[in-house]
C-alpha positions as CSV (number, residue, x, y, z in Angstrom):
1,X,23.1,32.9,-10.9
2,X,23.5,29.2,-10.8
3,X,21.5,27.5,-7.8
4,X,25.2,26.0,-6.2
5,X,25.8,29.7,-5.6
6,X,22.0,30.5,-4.3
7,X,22.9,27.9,-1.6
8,X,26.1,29.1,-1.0
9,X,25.4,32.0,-1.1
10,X,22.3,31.6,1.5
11,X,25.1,30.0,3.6
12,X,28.0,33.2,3.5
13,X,25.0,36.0,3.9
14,X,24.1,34.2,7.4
15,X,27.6,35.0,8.6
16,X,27.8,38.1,6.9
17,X,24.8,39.4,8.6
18,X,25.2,38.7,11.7
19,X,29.0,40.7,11.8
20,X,26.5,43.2,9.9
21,X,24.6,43.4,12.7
22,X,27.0,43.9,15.3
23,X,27.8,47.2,12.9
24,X,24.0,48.7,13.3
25,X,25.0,51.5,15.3
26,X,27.2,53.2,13.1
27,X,24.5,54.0,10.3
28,X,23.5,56.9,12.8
29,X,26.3,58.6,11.6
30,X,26.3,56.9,7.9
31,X,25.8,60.3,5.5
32,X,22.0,60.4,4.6
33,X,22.1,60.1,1.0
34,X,22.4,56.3,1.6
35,X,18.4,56.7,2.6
36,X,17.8,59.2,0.0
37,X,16.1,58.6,-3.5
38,X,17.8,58.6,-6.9
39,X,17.8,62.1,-8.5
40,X,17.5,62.7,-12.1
41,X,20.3,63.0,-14.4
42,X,20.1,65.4,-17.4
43,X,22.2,64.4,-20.0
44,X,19.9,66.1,-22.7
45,X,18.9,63.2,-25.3
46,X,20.6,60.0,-24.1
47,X,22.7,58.3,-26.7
48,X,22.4,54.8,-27.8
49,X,23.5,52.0,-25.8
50,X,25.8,49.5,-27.0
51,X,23.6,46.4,-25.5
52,X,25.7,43.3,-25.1
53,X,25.4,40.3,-22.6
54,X,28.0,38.0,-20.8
55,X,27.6,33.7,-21.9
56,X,28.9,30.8,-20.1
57,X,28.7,27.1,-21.2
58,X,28.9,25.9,-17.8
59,X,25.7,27.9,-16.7
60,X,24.3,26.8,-19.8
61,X,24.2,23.3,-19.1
62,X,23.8,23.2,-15.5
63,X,20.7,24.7,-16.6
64,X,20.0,22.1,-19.4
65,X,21.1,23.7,-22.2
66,X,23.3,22.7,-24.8
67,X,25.9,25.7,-25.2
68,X,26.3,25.7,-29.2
69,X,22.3,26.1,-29.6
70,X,21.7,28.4,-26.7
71,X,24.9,30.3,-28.2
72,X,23.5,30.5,-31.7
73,X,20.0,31.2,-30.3
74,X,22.0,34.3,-28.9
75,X,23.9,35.5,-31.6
76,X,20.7,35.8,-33.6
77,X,19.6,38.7,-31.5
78,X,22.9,40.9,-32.4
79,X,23.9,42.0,-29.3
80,X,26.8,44.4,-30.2
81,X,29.4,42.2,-27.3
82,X,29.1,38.8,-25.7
83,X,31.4,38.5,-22.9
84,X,32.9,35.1,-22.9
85,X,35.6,33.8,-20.3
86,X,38.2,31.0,-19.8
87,X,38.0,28.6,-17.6
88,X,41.5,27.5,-16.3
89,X,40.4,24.1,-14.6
90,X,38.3,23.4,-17.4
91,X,41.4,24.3,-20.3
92,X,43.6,22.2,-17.6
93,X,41.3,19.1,-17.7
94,X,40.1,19.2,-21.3
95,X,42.1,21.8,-23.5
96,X,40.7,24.6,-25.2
97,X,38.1,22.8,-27.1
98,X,34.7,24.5,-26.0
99,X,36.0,27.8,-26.3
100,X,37.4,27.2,-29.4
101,X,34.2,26.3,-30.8
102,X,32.5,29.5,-29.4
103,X,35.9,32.0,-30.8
104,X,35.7,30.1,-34.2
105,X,31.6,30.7,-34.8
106,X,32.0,34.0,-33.2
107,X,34.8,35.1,-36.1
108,X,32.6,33.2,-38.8
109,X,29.0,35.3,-37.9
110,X,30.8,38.3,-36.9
111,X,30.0,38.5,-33.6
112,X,31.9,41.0,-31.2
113,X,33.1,39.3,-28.2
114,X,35.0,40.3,-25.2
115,X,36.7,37.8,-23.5
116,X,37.8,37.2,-19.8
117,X,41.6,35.8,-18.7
118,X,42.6,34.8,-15.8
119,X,42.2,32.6,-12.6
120,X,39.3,34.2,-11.7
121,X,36.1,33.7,-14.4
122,X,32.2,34.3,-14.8
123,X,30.1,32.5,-12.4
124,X,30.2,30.6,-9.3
125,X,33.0,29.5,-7.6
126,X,34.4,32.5,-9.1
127,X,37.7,31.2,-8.9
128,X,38.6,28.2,-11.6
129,X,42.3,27.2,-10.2
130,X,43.2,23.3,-11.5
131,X,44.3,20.9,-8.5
132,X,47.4,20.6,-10.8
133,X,47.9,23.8,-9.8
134,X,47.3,24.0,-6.5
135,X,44.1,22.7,-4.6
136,X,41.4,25.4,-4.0
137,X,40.9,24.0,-0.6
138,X,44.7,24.5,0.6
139,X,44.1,28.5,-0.2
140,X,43.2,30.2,3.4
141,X,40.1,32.2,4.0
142,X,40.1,35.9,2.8
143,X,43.9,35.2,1.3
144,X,45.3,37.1,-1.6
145,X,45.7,34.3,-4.1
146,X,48.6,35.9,-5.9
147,X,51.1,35.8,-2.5
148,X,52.8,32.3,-3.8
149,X,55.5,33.1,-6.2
150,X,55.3,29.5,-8.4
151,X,51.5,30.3,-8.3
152,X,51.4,34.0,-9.8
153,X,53.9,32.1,-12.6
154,X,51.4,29.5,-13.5
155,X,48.9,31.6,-13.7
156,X,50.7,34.2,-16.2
157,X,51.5,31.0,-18.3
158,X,47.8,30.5,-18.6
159,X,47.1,33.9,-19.2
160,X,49.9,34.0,-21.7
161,X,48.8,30.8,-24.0
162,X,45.2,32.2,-24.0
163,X,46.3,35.2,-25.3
164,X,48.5,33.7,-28.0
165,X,45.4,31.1,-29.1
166,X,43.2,33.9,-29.5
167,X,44.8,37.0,-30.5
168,X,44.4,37.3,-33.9
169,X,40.4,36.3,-33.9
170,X,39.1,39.2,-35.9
171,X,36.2,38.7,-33.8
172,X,37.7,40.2,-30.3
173,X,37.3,43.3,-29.7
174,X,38.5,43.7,-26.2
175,X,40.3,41.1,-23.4
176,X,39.3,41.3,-19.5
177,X,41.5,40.1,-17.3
178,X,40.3,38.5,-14.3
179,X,36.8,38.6,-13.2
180,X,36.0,41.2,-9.9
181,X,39.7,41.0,-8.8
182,X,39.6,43.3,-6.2
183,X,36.3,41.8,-4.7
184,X,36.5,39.1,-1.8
185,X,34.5,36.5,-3.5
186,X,34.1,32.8,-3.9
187,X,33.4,30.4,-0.7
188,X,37.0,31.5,0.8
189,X,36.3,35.2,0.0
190,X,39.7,35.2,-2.2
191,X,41.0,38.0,-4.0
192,X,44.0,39.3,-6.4
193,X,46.1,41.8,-5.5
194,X,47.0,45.0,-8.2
195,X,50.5,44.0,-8.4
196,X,50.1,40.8,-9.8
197,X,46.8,42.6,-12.0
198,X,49.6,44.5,-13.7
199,X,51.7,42.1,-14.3
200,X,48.8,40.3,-16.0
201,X,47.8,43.4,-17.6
202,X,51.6,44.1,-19.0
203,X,51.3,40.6,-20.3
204,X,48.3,40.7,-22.6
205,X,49.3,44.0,-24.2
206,X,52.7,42.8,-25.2
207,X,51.7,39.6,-26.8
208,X,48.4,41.4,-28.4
209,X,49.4,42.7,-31.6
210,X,45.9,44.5,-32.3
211,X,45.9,46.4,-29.2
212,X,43.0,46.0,-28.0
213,X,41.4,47.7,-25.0
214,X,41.7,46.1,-21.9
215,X,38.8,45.8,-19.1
216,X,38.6,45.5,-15.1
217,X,35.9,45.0,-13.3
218,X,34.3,45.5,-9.8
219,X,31.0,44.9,-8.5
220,X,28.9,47.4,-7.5
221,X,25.5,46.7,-5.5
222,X,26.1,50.2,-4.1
223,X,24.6,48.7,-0.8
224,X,26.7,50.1,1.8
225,X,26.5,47.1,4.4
226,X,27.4,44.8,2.1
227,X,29.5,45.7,-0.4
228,X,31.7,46.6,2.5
229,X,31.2,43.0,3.3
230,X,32.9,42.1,0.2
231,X,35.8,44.6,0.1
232,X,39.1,43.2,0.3
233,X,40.2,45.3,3.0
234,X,37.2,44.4,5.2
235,X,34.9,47.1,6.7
236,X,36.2,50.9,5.9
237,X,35.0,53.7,8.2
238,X,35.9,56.4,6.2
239,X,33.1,55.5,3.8
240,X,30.6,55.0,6.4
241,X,31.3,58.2,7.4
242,X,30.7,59.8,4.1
243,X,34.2,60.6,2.9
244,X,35.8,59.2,-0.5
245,X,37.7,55.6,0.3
246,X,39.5,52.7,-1.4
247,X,37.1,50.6,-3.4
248,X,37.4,47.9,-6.2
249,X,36.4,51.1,-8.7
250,X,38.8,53.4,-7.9
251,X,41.5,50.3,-7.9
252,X,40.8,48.9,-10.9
253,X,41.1,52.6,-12.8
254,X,44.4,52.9,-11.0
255,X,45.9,49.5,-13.0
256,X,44.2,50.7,-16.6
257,X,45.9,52.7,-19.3
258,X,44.1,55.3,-21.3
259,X,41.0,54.2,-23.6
260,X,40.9,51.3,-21.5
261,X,37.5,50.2,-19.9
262,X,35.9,50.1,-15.9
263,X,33.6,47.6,-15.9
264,X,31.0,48.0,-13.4
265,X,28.9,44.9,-12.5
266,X,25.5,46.4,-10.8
267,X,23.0,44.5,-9.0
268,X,20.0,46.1,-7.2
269,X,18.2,43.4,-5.3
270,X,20.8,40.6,-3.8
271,X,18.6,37.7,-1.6
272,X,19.8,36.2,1.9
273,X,18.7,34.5,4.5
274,X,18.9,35.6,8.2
275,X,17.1,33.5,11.1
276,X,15.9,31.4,8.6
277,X,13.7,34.1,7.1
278,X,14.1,35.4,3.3
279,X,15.3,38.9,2.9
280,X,16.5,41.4,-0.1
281,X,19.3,43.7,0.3
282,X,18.2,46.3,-1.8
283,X,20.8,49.1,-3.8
284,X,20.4,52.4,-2.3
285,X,18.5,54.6,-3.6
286,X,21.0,57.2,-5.1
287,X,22.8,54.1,-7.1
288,X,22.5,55.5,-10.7
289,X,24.4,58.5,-9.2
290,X,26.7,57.0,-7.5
291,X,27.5,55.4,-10.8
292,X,27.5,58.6,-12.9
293,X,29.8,59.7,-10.8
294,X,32.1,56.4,-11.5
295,X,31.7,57.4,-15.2
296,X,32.3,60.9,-14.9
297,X,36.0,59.7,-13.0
298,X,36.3,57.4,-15.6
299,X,35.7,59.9,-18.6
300,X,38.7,62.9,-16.8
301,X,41.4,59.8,-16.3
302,X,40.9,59.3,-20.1
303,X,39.6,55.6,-19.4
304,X,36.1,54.1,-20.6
305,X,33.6,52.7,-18.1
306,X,30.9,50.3,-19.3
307,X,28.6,48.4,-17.0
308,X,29.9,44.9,-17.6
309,X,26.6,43.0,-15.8
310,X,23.8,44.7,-15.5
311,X,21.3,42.5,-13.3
312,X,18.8,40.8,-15.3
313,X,18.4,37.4,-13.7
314,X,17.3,36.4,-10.3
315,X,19.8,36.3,-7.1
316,X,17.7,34.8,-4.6
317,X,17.8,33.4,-1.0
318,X,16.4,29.9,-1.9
319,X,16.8,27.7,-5.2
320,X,12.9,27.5,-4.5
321,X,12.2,30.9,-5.5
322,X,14.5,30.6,-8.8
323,X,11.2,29.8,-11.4
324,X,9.3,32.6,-9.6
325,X,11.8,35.0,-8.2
326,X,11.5,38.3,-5.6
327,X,14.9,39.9,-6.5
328,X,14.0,41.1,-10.2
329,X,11.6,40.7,-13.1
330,X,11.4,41.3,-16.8
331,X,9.9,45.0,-15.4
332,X,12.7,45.4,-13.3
333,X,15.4,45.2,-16.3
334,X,14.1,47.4,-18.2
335,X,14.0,49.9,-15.1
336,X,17.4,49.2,-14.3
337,X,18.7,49.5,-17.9
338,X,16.5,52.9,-18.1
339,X,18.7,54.3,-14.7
340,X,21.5,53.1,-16.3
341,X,21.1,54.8,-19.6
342,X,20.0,58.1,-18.0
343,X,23.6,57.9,-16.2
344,X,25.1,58.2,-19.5
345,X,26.1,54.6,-19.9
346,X,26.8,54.0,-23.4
347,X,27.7,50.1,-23.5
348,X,25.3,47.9,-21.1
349,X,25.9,44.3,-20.8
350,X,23.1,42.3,-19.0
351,X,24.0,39.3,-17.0
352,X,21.4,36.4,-17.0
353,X,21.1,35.2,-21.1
354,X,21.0,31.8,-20.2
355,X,18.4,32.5,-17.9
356,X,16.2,34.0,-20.2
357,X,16.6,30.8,-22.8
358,X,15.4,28.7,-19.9
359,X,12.6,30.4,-18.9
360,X,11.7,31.0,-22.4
361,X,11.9,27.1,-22.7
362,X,9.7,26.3,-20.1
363,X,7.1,28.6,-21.3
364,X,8.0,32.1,-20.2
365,X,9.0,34.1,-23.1
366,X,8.7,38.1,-21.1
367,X,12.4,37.9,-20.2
368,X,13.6,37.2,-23.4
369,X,11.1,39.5,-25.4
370,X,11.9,42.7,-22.5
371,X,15.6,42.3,-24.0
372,X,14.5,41.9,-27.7
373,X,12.8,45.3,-26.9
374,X,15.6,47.3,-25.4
375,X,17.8,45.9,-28.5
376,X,15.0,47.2,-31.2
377,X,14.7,50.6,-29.2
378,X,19.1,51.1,-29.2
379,X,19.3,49.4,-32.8
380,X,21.1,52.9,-33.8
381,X,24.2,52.0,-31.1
382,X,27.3,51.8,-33.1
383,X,28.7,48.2,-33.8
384,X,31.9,47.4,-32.1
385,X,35.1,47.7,-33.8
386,X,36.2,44.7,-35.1
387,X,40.5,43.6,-34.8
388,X,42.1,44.2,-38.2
């Protein structure tokens, strides 16, 4: 988490929370295992996880890193996947370069990487659209950005050449396209719509000769209030109420093939501000089986579902608190990863590496070391299959 989205962000949960709080009556009738505690899962022995992380360049250096050394730094610690992404105003401005970089040392030290196409990539402001393109500020609040037919065609053209530069890089294991589609997100709560998802979909897999799997994913703070807050289709009785509904999950199996991946981006502690007060809005407490039962979907459509950001760095109300955070700790990822694991996750990718490198810069080495830890405890994972 970058601290331009801990401001934004501080400035969207103000809004969000006071619609919110117009909504307070209806959790009378909200089904009670919002307020209940997670339950054990028996899965007998838990198998290895496949431990992997996401890497940006941009969050790198906004955090004063340089990206080849912080990436290197990285790869040392064999994480089976790093999840990389393209950045379409960036590739628009300056060409491919940086990512080229990143593909060609990933194929030269073997290192497994997933990468992200699309308009919509890793980090804050979610969306990367080039002004060449169309201006992100012409785009209307909560507006499907794939309604403008010249639009969806640019976009596919970007999607296309990436897929053509990178396709035969024995290092890729697996391509993501877009980031979160069906989530409202970014500071005009934008989204993509499943139409144009398959059509970007259908495009990857006929110019990918390797076939690789593909992954969507959706985020999933399993916090009722507001997760609903940042469903595309706004507020949703019908899940207040207890009852199966529509949700970025469910959507994004309904667009995958089979053997194709769910990614589920999980966050347990989310920081806002409200009457200029600091507050967490906490997961509920049944939110590792909520999940299982994600995976269990997953696993009778034939599909795959991994947990494509695990939280592992802070989300706070206030760039102040960003050194010394409130919404999670090196002791919190490792309880997080051990909910996660008991679910009967078998690939976990934590979201926060450049995090850790900074902290363990300025002195604090605990984040870094808690992951070194869970990657010496699931050293018996399988590696990831490389392209042919």
């Amino acid at each position: 988490m970058t601290l331009p989205r801990i401001r934004s962000l501080a400035r969207r949960r103000r809004v969000q929370v006071l619609a919110i709080a117009l909504l307070v009556p209806f959790l009378a009738v909200a089904p009670l295992r919002l307020f209940m505690p997670a339950t054990a899962k028996a899965h007998g022995i838990p198998a290895p996880v496949q431990v992997g992380i996401s890497f940006s360049p941009l969050r790198a250096s906004y955090l004063g890193l340089d990206y080849q050394t912080a990436f290197k730094r990285l790869e040392a610690l064999h994480f089976r996947v790093i999840r990389l992404s393209t950045y379409w105003d960036q590739v628009d401005r300056e060409g491919y370069g940086q990512l080229d970089w990143m593909m060609a040392e990933a194929r030269k030290s073997h290192q497994p990487v997933a990468l992200t196409v699309g308009m919509k990539a890793l980090g804050w402001p979610e969306f990367f659209i080039p002004a060449s393109v169309t201006p992100v500020n012409d785009l209307h609040q909560g507006q499907d950005v794939a309604s403008d037919s010249s639009f969806r065609v640019a976009a596919l053209s970007f999607v296309s050449d990436t897929v053509l530069r990178y396709r035969d890089n024995s290092a890729l294991v697996a391509w993501q396209v877009e980031n979160e589609p069906f989530n409202r997100a970014g500071p005009q709560r934008l989204w993509i719509d499943a139409e144009f998802l398959r059509d970007e979909i259908a495009s990857v897999r006929q110019l990918d000769r390797h076939h690789r799997q593909v992954i969507v994913n959706a985020f999933s703070h399993f916090n009722l209030v507001f997760d609903q807050a940042s469903a595309r289709q706004g507020f949703d009785f019908r899940q207040w109420l207890g009852f199966d509904a529509d949700s970025a999950e469910r959507d994004g199996l309904s667009v995958l093939g089979r053997g194709d991946v769910l990614g589920l981006d999980v966050y347990t502690a989310i920081g806002y501000q409200f009457l200029g007060q600091n507050h967490l809005s906490h997961a509920d407490g049944d939110w590792p089986d909520r999940l299982a039962r994600v995976l269990d979907l997953a696993h009778k459509q034939g599909k795959q579902a991994w947990i494509t950001e695990a939280q592992a760095e802070p989300w706070e109300s206030s760039d102040n608190n960003y050194a010394n955070p409130k919404s999670t700790s090196p002791q919190a990822i490792r309880g997080i990863f051990e909910n996660l694991k008991d679910a009967g996750f078998t690939t976990v990718l934590f979201w926060g590496s450049e995090y850790w490198l900074w902290q363990a810069d300025h002195g604090d080495t605990r984040w870094i070391e808690t992951i070194k830890t869970i990657l010496h405890d699931e050293s018996r994972a399988p590696a990831m299959t490389l392209a042919a």
